[in-house]
C-alpha positions in Angstrom: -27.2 10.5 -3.7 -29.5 8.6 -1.5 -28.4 6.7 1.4 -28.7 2.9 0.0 -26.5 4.5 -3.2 -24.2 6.0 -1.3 -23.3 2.6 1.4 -23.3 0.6 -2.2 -20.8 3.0 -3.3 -18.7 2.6 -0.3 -19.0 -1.1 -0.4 -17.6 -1.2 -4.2 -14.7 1.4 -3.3 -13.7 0.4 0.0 -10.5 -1.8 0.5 -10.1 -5.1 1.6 -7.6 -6.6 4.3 -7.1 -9.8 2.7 -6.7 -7.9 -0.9 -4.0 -5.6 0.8 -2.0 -8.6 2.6 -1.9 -11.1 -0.9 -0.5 -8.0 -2.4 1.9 -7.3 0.3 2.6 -11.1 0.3 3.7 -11.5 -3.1 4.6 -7.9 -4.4 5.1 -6.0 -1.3 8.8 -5.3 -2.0 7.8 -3.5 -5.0 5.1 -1.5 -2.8 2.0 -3.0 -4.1 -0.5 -2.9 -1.4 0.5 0.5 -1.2 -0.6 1.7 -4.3 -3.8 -0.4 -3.7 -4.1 1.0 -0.4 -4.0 4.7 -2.0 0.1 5.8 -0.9 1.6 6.0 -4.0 4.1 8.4 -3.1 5.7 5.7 -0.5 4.6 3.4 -2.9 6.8 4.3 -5.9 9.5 4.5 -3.2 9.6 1.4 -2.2 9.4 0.0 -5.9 12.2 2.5 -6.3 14.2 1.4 -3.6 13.4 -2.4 -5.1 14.6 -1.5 -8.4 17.9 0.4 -7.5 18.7 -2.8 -4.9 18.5 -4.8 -7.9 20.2 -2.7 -10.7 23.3 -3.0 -7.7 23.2 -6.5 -7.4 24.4 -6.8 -11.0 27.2 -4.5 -10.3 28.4 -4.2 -6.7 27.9 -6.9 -3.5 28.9 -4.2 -0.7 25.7 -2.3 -0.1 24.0 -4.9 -1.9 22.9 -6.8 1.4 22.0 -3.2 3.5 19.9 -2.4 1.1 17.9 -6.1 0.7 17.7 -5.7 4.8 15.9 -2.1 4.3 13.5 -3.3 1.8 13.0 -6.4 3.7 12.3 -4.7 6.9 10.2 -2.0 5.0 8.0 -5.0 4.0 7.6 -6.7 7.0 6.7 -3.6 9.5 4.0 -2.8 6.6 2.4 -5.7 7.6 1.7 -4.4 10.6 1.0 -1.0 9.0 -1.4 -2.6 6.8 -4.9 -2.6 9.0 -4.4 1.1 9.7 -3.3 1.9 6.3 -6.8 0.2 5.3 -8.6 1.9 8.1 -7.3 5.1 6.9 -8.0 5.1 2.9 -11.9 3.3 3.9 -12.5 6.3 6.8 -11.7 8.6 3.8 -13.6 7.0 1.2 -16.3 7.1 3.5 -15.7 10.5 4.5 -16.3 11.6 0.6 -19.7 9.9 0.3 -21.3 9.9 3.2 -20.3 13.8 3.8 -22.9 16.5 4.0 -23.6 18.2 0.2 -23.9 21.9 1.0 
């Protein structure tokens, strides 16, 4: 792949910040911008953790409010987490493309 293919390639597959923070914006308790982000292993955690807190709050009110706190605080230190996160997946991404071929 030549050079001017390969920076085209990154460009397409590399993430975006402002992508990453609507998605943590409006779905983050569900772990959106961490699928998009390329953590779906935490990702389907925290969509986990999302769906049991709300399968409780049809059935009991006593751990109901810990666990909106945990999933509340796991959204908000992710967006602190989220240029890193970025940083990470597009070093990687780039890391694949722009690698050696031997």
């Amino acid at each position: 792949m030549t050079m001017d293919r390969t920076s085209a390639q990154y460009d397409i597959e590399k993430k975006s910040l402002v992508a990453a923070y609507v998605l943590w914006f409006f779905l983050g308790y569900v772990g959106a911008h961490r699928f998009y982000l390329g953590r779906p292993l935490s990702g389907f955690v925290m969509l986990a953790l999302s769906a049991v807190t709300l399968l409780l709050s049809f059935v009991s009110f006593g751990i109901l409010g810990f666990l909106w706190f945990v999933v509340g605080l796991w959204w908000l230190v992710d967006a602190l987490l989220i240029p890193g996160l970025a940083a990470d997946r597009n070093s990687r991404i780039a890391d694949r493309l722009f690698a050696p071929r031997g």
